[in-house]
Backbone as CSV, one residue per row, in Angstrom:
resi,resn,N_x,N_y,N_z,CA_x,CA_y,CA_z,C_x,C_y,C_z
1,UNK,-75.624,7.400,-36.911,-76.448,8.248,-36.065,-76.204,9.712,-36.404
2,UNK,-77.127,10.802,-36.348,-77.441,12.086,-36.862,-76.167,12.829,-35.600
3,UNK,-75.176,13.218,-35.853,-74.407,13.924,-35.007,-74.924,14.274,-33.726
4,UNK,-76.118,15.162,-33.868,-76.546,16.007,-33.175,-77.484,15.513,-32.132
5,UNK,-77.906,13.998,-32.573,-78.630,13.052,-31.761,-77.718,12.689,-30.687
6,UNK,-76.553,12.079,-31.333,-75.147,11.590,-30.881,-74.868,12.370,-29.594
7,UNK,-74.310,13.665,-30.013,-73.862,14.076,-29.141,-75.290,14.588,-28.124
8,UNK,-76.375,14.387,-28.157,-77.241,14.596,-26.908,-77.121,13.082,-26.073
9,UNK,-77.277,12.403,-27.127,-76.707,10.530,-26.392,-76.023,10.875,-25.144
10,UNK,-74.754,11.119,-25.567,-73.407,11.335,-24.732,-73.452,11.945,-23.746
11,UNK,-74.480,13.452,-23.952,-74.322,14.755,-22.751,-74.879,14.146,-22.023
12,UNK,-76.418,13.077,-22.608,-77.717,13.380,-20.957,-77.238,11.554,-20.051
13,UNK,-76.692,10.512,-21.288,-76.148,9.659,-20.586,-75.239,9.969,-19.660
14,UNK,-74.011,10.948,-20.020,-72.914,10.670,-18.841,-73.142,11.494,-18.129
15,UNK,-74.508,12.681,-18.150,-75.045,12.949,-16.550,-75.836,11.385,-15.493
16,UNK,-76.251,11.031,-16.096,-76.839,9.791,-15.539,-75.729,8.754,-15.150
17,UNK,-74.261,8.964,-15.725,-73.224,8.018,-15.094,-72.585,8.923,-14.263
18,UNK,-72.720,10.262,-14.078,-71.625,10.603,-13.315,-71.553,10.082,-12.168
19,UNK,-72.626,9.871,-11.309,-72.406,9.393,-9.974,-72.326,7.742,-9.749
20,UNK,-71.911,7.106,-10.849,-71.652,5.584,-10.427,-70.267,6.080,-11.162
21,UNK,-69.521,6.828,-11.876,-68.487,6.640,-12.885,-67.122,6.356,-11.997
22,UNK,-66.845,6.851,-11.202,-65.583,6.605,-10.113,-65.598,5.408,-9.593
23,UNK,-66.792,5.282,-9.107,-66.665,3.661,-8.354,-66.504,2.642,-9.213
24,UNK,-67.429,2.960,-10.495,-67.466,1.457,-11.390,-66.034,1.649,-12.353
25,UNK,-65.044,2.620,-12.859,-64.205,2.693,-13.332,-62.749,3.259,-13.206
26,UNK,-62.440,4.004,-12.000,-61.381,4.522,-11.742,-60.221,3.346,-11.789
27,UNK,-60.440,2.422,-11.200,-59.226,1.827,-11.016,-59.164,1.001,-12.403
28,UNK,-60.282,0.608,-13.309,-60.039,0.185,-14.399,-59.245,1.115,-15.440
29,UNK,-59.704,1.655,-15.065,-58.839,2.769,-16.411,-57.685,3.447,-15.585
30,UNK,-57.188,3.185,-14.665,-56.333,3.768,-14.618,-55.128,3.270,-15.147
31,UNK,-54.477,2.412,-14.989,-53.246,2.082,-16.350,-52.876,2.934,-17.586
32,UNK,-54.268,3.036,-17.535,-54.944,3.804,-19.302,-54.115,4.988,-18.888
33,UNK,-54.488,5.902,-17.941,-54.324,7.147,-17.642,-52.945,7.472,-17.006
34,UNK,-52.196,6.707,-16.319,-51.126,6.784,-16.031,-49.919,6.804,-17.201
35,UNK,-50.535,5.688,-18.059,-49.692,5.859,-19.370,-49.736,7.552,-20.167
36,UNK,-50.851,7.715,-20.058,-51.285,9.059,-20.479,-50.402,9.923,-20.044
37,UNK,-50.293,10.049,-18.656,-49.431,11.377,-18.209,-48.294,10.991,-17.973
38,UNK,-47.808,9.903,-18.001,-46.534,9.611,-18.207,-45.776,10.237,-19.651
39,UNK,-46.657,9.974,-20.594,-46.083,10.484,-22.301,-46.549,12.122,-22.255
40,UNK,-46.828,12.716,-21.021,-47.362,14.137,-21.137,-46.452,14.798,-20.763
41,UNK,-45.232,14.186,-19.863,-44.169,14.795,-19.312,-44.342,16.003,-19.125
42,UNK,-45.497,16.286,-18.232,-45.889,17.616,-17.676,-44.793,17.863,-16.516
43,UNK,-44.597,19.699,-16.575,-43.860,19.677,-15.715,-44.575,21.445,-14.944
44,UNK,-43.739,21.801,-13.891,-44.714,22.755,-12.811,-44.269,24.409,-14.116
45,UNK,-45.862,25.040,-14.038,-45.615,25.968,-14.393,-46.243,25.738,-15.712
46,UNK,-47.277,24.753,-16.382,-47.747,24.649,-17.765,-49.126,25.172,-17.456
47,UNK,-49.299,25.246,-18.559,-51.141,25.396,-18.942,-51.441,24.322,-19.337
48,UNK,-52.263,23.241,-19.115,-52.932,22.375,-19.170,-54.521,22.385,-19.434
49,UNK,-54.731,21.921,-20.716,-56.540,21.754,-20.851,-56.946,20.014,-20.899
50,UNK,-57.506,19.833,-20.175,-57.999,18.135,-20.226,-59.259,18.139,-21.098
51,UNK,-59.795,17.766,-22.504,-60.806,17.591,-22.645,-61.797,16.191,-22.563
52,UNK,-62.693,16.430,-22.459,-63.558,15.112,-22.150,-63.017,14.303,-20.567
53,UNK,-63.111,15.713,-19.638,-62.204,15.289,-18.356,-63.208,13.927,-17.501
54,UNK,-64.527,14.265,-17.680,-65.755,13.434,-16.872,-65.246,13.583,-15.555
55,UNK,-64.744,13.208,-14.339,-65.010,13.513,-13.041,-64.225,14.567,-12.689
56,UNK,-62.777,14.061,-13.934,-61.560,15.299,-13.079,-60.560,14.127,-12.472
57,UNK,-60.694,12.461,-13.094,-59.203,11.903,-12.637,-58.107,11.895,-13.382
58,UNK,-58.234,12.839,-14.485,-56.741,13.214,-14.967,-56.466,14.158,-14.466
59,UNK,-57.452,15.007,-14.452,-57.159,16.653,-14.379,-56.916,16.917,-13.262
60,UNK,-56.584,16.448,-12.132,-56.491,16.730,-10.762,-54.971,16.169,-10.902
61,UNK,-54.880,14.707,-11.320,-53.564,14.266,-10.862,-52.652,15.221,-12.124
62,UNK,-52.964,16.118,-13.211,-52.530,16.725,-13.810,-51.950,18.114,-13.313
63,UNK,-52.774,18.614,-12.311,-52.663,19.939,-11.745,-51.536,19.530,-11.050
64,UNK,-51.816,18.385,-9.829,-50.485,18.394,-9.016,-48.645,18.297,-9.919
65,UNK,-48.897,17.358,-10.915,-47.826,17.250,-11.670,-47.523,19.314,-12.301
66,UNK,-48.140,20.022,-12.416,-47.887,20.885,-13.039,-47.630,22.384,-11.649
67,UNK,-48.269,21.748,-10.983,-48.019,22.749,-9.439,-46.368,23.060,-9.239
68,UNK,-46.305,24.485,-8.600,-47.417,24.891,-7.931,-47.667,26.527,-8.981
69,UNK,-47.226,26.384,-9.679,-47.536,27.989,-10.813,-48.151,27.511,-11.629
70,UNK,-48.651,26.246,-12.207,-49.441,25.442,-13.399,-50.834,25.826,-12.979
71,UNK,-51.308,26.056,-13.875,-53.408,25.616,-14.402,-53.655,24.553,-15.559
72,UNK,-54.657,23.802,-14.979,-55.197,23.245,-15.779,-56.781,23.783,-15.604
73,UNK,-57.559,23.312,-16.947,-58.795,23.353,-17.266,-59.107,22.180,-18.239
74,UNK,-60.316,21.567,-17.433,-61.238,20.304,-17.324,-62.461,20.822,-18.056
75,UNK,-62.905,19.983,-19.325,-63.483,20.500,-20.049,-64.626,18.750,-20.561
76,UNK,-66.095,18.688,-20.488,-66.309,17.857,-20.541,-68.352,18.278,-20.558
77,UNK,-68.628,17.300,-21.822,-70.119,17.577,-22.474,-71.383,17.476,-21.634
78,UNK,-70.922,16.817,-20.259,-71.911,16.657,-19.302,-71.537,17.685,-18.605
79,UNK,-73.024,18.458,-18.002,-72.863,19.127,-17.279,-72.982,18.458,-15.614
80,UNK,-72.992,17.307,-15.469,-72.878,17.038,-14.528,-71.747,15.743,-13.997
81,UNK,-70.892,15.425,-15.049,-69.358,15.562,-14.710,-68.779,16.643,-14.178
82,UNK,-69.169,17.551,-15.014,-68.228,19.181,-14.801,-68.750,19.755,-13.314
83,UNK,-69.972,19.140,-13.137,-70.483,19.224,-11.335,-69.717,18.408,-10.116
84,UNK,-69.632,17.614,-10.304,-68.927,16.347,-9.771,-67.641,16.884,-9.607
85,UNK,-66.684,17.159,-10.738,-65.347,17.320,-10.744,-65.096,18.808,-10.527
86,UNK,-65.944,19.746,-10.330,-66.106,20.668,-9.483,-65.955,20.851,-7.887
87,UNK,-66.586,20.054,-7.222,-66.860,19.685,-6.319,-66.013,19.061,-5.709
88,UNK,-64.842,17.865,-6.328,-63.990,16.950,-5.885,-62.694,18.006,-5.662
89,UNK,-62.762,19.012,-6.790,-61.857,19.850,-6.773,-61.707,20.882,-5.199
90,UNK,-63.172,21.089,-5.097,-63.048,22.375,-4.102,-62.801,21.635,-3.039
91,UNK,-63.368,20.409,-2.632,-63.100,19.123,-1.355,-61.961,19.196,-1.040
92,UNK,-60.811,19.029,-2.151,-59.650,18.836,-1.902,-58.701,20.023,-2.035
93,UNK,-59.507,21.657,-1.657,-58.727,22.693,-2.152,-57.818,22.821,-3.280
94,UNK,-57.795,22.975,-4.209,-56.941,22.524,-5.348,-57.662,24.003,-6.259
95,UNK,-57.138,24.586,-6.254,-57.631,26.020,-6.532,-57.097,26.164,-8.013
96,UNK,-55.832,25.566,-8.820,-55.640,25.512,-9.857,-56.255,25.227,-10.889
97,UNK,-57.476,24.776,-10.273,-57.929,23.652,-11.435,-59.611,24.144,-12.293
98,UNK,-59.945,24.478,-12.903,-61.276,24.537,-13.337,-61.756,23.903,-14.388
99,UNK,-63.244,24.138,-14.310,-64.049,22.879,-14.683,-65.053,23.774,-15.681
100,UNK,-65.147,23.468,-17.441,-66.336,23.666,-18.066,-66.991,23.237,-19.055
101,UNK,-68.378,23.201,-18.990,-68.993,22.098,-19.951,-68.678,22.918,-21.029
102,UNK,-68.487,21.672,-22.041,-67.938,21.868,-23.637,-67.772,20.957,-24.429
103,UNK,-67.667,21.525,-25.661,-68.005,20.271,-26.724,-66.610,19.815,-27.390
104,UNK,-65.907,18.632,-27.068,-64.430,18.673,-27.715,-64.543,19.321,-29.365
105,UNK,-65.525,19.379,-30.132,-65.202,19.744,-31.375,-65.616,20.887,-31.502
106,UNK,-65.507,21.462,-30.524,-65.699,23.649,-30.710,-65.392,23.756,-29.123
107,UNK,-63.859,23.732,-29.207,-63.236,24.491,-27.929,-63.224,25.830,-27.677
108,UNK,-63.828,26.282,-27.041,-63.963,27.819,-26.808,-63.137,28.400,-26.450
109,UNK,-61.794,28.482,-26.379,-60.746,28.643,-26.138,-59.468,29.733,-27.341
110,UNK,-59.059,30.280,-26.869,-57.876,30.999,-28.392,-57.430,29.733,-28.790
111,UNK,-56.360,30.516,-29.801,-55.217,29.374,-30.571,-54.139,29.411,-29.848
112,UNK,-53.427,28.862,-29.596,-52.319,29.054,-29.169,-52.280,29.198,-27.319
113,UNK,-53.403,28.529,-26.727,-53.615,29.226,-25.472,-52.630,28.105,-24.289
114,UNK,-52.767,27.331,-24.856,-52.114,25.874,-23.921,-51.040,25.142,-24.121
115,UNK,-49.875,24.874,-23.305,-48.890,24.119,-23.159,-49.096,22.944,-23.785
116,UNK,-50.089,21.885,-23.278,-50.015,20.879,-23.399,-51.870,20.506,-23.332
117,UNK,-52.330,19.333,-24.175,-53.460,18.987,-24.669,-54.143,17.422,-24.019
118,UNK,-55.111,17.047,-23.045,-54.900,15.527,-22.964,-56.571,15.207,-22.915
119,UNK,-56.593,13.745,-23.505,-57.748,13.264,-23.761,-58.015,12.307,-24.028
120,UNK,-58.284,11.716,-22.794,-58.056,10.528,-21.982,-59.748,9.547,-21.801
121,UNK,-59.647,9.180,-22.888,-61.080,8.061,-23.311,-62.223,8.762,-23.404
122,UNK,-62.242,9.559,-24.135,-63.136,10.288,-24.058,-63.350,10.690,-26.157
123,UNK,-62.278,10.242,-26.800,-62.212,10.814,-27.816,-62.973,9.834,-28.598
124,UNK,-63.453,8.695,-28.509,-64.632,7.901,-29.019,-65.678,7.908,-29.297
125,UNK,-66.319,9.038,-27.924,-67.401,9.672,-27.873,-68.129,10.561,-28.941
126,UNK,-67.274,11.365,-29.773,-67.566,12.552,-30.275,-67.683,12.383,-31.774
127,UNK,-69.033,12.881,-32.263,-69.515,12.246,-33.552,-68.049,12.147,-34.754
128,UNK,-67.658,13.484,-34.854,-66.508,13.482,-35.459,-65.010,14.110,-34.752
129,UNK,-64.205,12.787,-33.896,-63.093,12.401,-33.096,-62.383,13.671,-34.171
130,UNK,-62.348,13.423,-35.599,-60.523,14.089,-36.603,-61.083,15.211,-35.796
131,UNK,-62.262,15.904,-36.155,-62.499,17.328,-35.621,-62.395,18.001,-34.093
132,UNK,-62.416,16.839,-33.354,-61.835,17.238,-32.154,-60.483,17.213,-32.117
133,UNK,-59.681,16.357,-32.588,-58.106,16.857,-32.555,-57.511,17.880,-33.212
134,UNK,-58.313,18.436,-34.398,-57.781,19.203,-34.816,-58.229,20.901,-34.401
135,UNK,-59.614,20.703,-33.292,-59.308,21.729,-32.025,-58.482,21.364,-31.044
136,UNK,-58.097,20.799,-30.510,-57.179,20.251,-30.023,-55.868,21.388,-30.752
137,UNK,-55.388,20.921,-31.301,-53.985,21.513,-31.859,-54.199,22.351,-31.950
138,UNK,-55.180,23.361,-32.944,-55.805,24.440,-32.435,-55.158,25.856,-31.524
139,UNK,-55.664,24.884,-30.375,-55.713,26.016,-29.385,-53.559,25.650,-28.029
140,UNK,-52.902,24.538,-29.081,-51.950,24.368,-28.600,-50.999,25.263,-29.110
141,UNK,-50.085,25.441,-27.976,-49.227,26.838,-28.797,-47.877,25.814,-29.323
142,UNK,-47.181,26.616,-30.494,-46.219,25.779,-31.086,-45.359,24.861,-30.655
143,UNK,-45.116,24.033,-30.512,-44.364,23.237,-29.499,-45.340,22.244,-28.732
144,UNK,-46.376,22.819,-28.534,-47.079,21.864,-27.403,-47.398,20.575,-27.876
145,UNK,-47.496,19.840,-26.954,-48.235,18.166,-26.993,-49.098,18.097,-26.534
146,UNK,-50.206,17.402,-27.451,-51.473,16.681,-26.878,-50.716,14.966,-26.887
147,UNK,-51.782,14.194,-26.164,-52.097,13.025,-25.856,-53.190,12.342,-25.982
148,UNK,-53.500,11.389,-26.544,-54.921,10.854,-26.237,-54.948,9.594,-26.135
149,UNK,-55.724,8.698,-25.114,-55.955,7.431,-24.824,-57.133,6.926,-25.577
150,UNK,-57.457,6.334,-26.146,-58.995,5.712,-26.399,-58.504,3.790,-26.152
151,UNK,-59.809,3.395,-26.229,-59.987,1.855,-25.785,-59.189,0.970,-27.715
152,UNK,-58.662,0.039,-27.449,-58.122,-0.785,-28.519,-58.951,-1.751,-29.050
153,UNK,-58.457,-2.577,-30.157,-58.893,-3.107,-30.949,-60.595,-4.256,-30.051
154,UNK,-61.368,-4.123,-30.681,-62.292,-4.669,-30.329,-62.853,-6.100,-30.036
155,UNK,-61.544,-6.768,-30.560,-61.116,-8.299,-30.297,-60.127,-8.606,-29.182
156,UNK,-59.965,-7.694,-28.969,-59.052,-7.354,-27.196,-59.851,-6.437,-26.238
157,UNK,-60.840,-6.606,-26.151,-61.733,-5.866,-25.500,-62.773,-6.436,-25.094
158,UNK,-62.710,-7.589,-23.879,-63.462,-8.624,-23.672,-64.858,-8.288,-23.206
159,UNK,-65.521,-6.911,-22.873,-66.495,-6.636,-22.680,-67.282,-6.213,-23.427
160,UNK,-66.830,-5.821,-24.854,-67.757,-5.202,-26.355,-69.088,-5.725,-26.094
161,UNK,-69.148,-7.053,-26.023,-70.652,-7.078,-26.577,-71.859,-6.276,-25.726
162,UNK,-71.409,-5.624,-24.991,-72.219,-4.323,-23.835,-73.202,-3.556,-24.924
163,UNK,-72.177,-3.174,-26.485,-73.061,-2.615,-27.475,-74.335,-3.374,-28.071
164,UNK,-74.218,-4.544,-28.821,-74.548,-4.981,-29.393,-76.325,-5.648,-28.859
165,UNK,-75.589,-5.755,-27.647,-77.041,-6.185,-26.315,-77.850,-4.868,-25.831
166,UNK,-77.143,-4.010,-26.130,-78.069,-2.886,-25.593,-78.882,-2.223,-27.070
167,UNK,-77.658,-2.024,-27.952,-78.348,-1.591,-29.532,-79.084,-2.626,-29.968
168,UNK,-80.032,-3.865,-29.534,-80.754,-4.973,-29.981,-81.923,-4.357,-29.248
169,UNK,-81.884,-3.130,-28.306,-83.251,-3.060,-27.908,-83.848,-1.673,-27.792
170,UNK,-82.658,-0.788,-28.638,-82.898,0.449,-28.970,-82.635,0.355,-30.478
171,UNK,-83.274,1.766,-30.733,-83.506,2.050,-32.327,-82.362,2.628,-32.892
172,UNK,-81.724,2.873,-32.736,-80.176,3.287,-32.885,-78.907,2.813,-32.434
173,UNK,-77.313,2.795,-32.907,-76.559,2.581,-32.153,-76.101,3.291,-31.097
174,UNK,-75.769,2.981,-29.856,-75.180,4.085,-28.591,-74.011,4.646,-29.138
175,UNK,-72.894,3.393,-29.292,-71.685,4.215,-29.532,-71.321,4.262,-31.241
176,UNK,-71.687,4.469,-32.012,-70.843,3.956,-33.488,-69.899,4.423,-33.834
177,UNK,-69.339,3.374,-34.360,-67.551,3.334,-34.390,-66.481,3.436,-33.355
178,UNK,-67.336,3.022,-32.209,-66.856,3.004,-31.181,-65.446,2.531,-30.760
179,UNK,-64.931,1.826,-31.439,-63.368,0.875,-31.628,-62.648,1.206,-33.161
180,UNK,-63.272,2.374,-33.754,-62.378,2.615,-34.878,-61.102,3.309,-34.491
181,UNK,-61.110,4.182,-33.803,-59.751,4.692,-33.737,-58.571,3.884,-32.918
182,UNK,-58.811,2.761,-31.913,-58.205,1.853,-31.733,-58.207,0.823,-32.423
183,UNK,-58.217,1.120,-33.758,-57.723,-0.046,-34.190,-56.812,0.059,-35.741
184,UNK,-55.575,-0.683,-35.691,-55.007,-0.495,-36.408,-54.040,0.602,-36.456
185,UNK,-53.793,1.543,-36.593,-52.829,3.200,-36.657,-54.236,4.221,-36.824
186,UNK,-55.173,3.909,-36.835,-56.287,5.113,-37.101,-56.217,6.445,-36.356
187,UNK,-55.790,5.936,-34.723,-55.271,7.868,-33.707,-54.606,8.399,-34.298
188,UNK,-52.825,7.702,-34.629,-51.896,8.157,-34.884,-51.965,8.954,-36.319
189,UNK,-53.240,7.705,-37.371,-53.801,9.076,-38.455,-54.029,10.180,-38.345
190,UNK,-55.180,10.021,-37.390,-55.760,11.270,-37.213,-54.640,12.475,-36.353
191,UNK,-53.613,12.144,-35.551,-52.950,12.902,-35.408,-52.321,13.622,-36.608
192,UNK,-51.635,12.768,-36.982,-51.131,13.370,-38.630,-52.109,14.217,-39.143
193,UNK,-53.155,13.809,-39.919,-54.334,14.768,-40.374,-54.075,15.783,-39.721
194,UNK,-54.449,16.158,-38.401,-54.398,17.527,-37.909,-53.404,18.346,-37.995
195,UNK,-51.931,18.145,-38.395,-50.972,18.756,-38.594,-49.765,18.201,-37.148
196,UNK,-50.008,17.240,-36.444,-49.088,16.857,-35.428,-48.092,16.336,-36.117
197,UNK,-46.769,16.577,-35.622,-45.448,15.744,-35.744,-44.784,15.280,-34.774
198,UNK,-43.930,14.413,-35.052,-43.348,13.380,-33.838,-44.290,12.446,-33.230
199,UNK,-44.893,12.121,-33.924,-46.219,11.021,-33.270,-45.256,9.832,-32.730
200,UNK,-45.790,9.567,-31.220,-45.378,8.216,-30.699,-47.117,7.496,-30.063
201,UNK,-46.906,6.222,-30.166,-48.333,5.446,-29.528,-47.493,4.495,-28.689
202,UNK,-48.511,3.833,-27.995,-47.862,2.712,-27.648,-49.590,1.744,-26.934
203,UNK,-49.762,0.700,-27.111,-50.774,-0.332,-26.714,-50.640,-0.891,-25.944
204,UNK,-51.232,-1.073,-24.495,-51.606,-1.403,-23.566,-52.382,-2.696,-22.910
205,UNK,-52.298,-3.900,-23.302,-53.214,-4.596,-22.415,-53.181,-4.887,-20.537
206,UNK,-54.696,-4.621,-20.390,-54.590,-4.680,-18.925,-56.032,-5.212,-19.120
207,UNK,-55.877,-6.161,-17.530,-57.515,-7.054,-17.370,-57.754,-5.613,-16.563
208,UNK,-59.116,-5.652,-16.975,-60.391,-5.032,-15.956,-61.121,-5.474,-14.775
209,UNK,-60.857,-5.368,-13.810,-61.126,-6.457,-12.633,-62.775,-6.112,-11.706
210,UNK,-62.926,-6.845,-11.717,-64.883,-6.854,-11.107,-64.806,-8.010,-10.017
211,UNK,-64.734,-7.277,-8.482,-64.944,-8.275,-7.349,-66.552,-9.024,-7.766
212,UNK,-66.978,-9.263,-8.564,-68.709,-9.403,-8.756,-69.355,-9.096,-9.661
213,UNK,-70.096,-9.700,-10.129,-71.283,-10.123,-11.324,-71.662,-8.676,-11.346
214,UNK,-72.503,-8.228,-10.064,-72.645,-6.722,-9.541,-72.112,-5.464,-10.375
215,UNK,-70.700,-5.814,-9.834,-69.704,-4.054,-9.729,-69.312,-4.388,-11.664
216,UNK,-69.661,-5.831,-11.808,-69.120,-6.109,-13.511,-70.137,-5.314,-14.365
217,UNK,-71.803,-5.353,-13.963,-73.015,-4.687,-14.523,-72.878,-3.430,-14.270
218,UNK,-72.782,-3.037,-13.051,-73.081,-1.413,-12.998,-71.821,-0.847,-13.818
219,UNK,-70.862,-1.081,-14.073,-69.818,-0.239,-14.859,-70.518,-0.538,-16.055
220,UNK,-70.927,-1.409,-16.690,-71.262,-1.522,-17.804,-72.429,-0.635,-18.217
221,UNK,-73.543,-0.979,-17.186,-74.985,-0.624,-17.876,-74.913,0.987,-17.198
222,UNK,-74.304,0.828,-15.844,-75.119,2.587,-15.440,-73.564,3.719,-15.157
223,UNK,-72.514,3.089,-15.126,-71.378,3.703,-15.028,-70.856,4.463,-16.252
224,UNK,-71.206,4.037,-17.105,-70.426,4.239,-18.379,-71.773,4.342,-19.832
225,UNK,-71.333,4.746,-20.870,-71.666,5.020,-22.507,-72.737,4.651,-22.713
226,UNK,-73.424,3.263,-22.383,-75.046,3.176,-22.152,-75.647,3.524,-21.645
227,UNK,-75.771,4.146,-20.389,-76.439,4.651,-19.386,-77.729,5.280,-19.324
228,UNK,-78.182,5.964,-20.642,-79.400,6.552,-20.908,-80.300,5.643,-21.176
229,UNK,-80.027,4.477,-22.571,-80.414,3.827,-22.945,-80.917,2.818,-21.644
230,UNK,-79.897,2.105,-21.704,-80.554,1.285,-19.908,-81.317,1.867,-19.039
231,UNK,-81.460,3.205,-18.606,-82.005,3.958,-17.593,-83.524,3.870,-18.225
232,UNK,-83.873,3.548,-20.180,-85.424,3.411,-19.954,-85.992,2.490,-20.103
233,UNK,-84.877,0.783,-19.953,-85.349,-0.469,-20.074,-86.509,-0.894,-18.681
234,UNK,-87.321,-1.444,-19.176,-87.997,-1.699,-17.804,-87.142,-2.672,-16.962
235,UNK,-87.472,-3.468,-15.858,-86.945,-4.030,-14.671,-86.573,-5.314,-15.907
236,UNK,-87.473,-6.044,-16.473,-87.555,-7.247,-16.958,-86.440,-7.138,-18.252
237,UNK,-86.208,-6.031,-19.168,-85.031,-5.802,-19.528,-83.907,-6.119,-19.028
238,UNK,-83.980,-5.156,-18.178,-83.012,-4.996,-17.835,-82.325,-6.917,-16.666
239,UNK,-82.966,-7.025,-16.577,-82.518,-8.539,-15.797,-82.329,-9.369,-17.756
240,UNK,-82.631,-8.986,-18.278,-82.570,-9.888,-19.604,-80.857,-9.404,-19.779
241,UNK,-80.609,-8.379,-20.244,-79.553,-7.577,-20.832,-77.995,-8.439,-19.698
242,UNK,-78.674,-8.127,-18.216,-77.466,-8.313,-17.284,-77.511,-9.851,-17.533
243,UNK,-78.236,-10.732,-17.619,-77.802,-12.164,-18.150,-76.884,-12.454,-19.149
244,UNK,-76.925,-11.535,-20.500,-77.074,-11.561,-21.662,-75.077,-11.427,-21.552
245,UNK,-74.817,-9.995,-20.837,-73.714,-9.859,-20.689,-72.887,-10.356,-20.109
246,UNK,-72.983,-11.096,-19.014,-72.639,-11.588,-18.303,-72.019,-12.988,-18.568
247,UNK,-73.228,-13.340,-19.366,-72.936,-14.925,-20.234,-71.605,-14.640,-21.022
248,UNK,-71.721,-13.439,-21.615,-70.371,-12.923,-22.620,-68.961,-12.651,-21.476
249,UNK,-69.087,-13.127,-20.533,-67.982,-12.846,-19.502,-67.419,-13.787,-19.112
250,UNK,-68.366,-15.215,-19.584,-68.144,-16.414,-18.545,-66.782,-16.389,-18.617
251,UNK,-66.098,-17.052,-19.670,-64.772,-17.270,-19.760,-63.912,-16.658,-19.184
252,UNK,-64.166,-14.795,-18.708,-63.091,-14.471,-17.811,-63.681,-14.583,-16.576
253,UNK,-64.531,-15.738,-16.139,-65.146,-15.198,-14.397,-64.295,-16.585,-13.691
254,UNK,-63.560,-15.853,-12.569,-62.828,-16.937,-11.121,-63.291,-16.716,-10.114
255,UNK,-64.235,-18.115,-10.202,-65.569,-17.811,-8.698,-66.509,-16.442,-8.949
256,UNK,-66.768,-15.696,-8.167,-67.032,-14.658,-8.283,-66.700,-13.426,-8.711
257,UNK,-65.613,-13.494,-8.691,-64.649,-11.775,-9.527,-64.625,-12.286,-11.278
258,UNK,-64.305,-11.518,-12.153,-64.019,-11.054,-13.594,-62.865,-10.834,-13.661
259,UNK,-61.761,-11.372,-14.287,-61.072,-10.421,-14.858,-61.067,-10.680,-16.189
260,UNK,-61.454,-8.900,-16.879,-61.960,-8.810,-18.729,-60.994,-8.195,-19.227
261,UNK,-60.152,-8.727,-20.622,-59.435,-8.394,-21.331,-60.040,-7.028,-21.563
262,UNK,-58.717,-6.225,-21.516,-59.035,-4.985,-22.126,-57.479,-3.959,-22.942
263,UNK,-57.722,-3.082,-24.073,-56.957,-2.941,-24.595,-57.119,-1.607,-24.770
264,UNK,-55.657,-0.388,-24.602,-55.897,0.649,-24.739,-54.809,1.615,-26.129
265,UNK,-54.913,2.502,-26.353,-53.986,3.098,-27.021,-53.857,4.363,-26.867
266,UNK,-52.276,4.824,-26.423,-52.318,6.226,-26.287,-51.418,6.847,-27.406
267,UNK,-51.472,7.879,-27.742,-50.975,7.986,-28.585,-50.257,10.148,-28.415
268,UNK,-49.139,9.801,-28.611,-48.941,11.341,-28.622,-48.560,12.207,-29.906
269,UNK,-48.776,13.991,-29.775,-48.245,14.206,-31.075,-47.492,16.110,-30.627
270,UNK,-46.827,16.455,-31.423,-46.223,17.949,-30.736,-46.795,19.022,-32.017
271,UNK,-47.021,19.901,-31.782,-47.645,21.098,-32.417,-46.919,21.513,-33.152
C-alpha cells in the first residue's frame, strides 16, 4: 500500500474507533501495557512522550507513575483519539499530561527532549515502523529508554483472520505487514538499527476474553484497525464478515464468551 494512502487508512479509521476503543479493548491489552511500564521503570520527575497513545491508557497511568514533578505527552495520528484522551485527561484533573495529533515518523519535537520513549501497539500501524523508532531515539536524551509493545507472531494470534476477511472485500490491504515486527527478533532489530543498546524483549501470551459473539465483533470490526473499511460495508456485508469471523473463533468459544489466543512483544532499548 502507497504510504500515504496507509497512513490516511489509520488517521480516519481510528477516528471512527475512538469511541468503541476502551470498551472493546482496554482490558485486552492490558497485560500488553502493564508489561510495558513495568520495563519503563519510570520514576517521579521524568519527561515522558507516549507515541501512538490512542485514548491516553498508557499515558495517564504513565503520568501518575512519574508524578508529581513528571510530564508526559500523548502523541497519536487520530485526531480524535487525541480528543477523547484529552477529555479523559481534564475529567480526571491530571494537568500533567498533554495530548497531540502526530505522525510517529516526524516527531515534532527537539533531540534530546525526553527521559524516556513508549509505544505501546501502535508501532504496526505506521507505513515505515524502523523510521518511527529511529524518531523515537531521536528526540531521547542520552541515557533514555524507549519501549515498545506490538502484537506477536501471527500463529499465536487467534484472531488474524479479521485481515484477510475484511481485505477479501476491499481493494487493498488494511494492515500490511501487520505481524512482521512480532515475529521472530524483527523489534529488537529494529531497535538495534536505530542506534539502541542494551536491548531486552520479552513475549507474552495472554487469552483475549469476549463475554459474547457481540463485544468479540465490535473490537474487531469497529473498535480497532478495520474500522473504516467496515464502516462502508453494507448491512448484508457486514452480517457476512461477522459470520465469517466468528466461525474462525469457534475453537476458542465456552458457551457464549471467547477466550482468543493472543501474543505480544515488548521490547526495550537505552539511548
Amino acid at each position: 500500500m502507497d504510504a500515504r494512502l496507509q497512513r490516511r487508512v489509520q488517521r480516519y479509521g481510528w477516528d471512527r474507533a475512538a469511541c468503541h476503543y476502551e470498551r472493546a479493548w482496554q482490558a485486552q491489552l492490558e497485560p500488553a501495557q502493564t508489561t510495558l511500564l513495568e520495563m519503563a521503570c519510570l520514576a517521579p520527575g521524568q519527561r515522558v512522550l507516549d507515541v501512538a497513545c490512542g485514548t491516553g491508557l498508557v499515558t495517564l497511568r504513565a503520568a501518575a507513575l512519574v508524578a508529581p514533578n513528571g510530564t508526559v505527552i500523548g502523541t497519536d495520528l487520530s485526531e480524535e483519539m487525541v480528543v477523547t484522551a484529552r477529555e479523559v485527561a481534564r475529567t480526571r484533573r491530571i494537568a500533567s499530561v498533554t495530548f497531540e495529533r502526530m505522525d510517529a515518523e516526524e516527531i515534532l519535537f527537539d533531540a534530546d527532549a525526553f527521559d524516556v520513549a513508549l509505544c505501546a501497539l501502535g508501532l504496526m500501524y505506521a507505513p515505515d515502523p524502523e523510521k518511527a523508532v529511529v524518531e523515537m531515539h531521536r528526540v531521547l536524551r542520552p541515557g533514555g529508554r524507549a519501549i515498545y509493545a506490538v502484537w506477536g507472531r501471527r500463529s499465536k494470534c487467534g484472531w488474524a483472520e479479521i485481515f484477510p476477511i475484511v481485505d477479501a472485500r476491499v481493494h487493498s490491504e488494511v494492515c500490511p505487514m501487520f505481524f512482521r515486527l512480532g515475529t521472530g527478533d524483527a523489534l529488537e532489530r529494529a531497535l538495534a538499527s536505530a542506534g539502541f543498546c542494551a536491548i531486552t524483549s520479552r513475549r507474552l501470551e495472554t487469552p483475549l476474553c469476549y463475554a459474547s459473539a457481540a463485544e468479540a465483533c465490535e473490537a474487531a470490526f469497529v473498535g480497532g484497525p478495520v474500522a473504516l473499511a467496515y464502516s462502508r460495508f453494507s448491512e448484508s456485508v457486514k452480517a457476512q464478515v461477522h459470520k465469517e469471523y466468528l466461525d474462525s473463533l469457534s475453537s476458542y468459544r465456552q458457551g457464549q464468551e471467547y477466550s482468543v489466543p493472543g501474543e505480544f512483544v515488548i521490547a526495550a532499548g537505552t539511548k
